[in-house]
C-alpha positions as CSV (number, residue, x, y, z in Angstrom):
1,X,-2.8,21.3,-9.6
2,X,0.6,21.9,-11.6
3,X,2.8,20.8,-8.0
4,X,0.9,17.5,-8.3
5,X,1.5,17.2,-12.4
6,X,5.0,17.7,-11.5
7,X,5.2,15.2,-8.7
8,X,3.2,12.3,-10.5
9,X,5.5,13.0,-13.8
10,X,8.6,13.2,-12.7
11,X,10.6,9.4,-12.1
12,X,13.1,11.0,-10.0
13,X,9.8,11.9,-7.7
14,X,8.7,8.1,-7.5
15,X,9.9,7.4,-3.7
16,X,7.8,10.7,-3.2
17,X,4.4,10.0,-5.2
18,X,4.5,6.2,-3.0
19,X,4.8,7.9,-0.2
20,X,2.1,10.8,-1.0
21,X,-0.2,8.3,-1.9
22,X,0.4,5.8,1.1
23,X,-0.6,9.3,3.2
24,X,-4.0,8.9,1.5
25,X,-4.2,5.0,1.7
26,X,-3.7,5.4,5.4
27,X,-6.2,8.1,6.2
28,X,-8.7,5.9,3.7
29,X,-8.0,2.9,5.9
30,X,-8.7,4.5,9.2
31,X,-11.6,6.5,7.7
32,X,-13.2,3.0,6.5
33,X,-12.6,1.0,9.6
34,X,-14.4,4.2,11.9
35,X,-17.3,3.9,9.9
36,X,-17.8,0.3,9.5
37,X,-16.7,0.1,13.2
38,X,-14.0,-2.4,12.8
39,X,-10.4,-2.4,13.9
40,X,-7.7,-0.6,12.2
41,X,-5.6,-3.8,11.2
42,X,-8.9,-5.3,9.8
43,X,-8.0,-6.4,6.1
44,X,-10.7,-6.5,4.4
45,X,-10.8,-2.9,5.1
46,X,-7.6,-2.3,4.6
47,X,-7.6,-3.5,1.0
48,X,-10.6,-1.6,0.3
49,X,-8.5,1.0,1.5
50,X,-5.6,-0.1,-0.8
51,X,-8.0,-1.0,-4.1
52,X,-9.6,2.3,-4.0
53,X,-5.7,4.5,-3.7
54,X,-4.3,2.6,-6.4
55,X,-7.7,3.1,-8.2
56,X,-6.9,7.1,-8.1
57,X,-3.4,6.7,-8.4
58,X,-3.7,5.2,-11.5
59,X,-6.6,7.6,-12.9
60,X,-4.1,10.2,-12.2
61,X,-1.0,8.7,-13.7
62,X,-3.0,8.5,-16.6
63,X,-5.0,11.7,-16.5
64,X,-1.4,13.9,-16.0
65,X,0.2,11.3,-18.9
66,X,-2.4,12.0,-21.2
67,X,-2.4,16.0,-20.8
68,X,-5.9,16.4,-20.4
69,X,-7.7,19.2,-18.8
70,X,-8.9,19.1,-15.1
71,X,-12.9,18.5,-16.4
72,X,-11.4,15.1,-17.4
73,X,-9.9,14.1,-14.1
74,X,-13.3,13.6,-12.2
75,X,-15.2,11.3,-14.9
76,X,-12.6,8.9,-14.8
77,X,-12.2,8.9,-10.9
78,X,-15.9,8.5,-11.3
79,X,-15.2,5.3,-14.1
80,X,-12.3,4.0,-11.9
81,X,-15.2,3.8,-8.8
82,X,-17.5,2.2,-11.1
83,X,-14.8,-0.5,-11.7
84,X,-13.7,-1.0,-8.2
85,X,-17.4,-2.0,-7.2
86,X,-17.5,-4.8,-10.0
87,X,-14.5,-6.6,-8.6
């Protein structure tokens, strides 16, 4: 847990966290379009896939800002879901 508090804390690490998170963005968007059987490039699945990262991305820029403990972290991925499904 401390490499990713030092990598999502860090500005000098930005080009890095983008690229750490587009990793997950990716694997989200081809993990979505298998399982609602559509094609890679669709884009409604693709901003799923984008909605939900930056969802987690920001839950974690908070959650390493803030200094809380790791029992925090999943309750406000949890929160941040909650959200994403009202929009």
């Amino acid at each position: 847990m401390r490499r990713y508090r030092v990598l999502m804390s860090t500005p000098s690490r930005q080009p890095q966290r983008l690229e750490y998170f587009h990793g997950i963005e990716t694997a989200m968007a081809e993990m979505t379009t298998t399982r609602r059987q559509r094609p890679l490039d669709d884009l409604s699945t693709c901003l799923l896939a984008a909605t939900v990262t930056a969802a987690f991305r920001l839950v974690f820029e908070r959650w390493i800002a803030e200094g809380t403990t790791p029992d925090r972290l999943w309750p406000e991925v949890d929160e941040a879901m909650r959200l994403v499904l009202q929009l």
